[in-house]
C-alpha positions in Angstrom: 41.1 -57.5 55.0 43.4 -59.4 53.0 47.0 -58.6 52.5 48.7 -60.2 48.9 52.0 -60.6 48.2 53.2 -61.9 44.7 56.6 -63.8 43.8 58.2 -66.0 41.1 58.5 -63.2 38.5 62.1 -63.4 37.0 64.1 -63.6 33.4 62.9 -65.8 31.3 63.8 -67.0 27.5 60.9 -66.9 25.0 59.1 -70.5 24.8 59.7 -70.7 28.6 57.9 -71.6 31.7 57.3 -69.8 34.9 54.8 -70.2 37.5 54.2 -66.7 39.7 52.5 -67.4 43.4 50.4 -65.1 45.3 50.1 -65.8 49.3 47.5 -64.5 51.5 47.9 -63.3 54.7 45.2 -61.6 57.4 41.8 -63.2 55.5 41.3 -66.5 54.3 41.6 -66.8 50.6 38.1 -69.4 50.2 35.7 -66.3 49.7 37.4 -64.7 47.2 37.5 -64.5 43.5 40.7 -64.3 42.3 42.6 -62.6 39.6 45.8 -62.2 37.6 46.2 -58.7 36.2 49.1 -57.6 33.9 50.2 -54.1 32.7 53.1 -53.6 30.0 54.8 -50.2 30.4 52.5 -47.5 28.4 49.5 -49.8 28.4 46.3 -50.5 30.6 46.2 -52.8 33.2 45.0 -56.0 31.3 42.9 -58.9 33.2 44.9 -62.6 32.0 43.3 -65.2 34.5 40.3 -65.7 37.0 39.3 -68.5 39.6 36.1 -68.4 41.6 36.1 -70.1 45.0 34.5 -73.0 43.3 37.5 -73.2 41.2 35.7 -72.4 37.9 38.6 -70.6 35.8 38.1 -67.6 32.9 41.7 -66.6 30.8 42.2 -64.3 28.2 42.2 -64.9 24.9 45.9 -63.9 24.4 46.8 -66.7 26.9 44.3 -69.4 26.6 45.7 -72.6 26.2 49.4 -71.6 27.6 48.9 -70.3 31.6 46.9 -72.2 34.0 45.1 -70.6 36.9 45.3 -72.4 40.8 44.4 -72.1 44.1 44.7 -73.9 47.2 42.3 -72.1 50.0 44.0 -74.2 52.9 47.5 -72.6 51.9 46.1 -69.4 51.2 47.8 -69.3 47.8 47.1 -68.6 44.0 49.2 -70.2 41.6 49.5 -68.8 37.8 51.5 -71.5 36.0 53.0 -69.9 32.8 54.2 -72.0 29.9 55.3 -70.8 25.9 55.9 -67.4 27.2 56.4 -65.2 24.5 58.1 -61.6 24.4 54.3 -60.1 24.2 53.9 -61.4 27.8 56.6 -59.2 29.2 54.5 -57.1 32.0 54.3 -56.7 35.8 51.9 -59.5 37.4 49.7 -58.4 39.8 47.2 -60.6 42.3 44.1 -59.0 42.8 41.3 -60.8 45.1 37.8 -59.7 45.4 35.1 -60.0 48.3 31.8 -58.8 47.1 31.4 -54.9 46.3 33.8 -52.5 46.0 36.2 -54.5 48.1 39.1 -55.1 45.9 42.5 -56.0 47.3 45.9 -56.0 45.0 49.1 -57.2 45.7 52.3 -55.2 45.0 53.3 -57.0 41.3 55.9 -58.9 40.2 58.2 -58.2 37.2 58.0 -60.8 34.5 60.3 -60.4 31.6 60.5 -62.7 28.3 63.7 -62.2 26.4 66.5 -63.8 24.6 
């Protein structure tokens, strides 16, 4: 079982950068496919970035072309690397890795505000 734990979230000015980590602990990461989740207060949880354990990477369409998705299995870490941010992307970050079915793990979130 894998245990997630996000950080990096923080205050941040519209047309900014921020780059949000997720470290594993208890289970190597290399078997997982990885996810970024996001849920704005009053909405659905909203999938924004996947990376298989070949590395392939899927984003949303809402952030195409502005966050990059990483991972490095030998640190046991997922990188989302977050650039243009606009007010819209104010939300809580979560990690989320997945092993196969039904086992799903989520890390706590991270609170990612965009504001002037």
């Amino acid at each position: 079982q894998v245990h997630l734990v996000e950080s990096g979230g923080g205050l941040v000015q519209p047309g900014g950068s921020l780059t949000l980590s997720c470290a594993a602990s208890g289970s190597s990461l290399s078997p997982y496919v990885m996810h970024w989740y996001r849920q704005a207060p009053g909405t659905q949880r909203e999938l924004v970035a996947t990376v298989t354990p070949g590395g392939s990477t899927v984003y949303a369409d809402s952030v195409k072309g502005r966050f990059i998705i990483s991972r490095d299995n030998a640190k046991g870490t997922v990188d989302l690397q977050m650039n243009c941010l606009k007010p819209e992307d104010t939300a809580v970050y979560y990690c989320n890795g997945v092993l196969g079915l039904g086992n799903a793990y989520w890390g706590q979130g991270t609170q990612v505000t965009v504001s002037s």
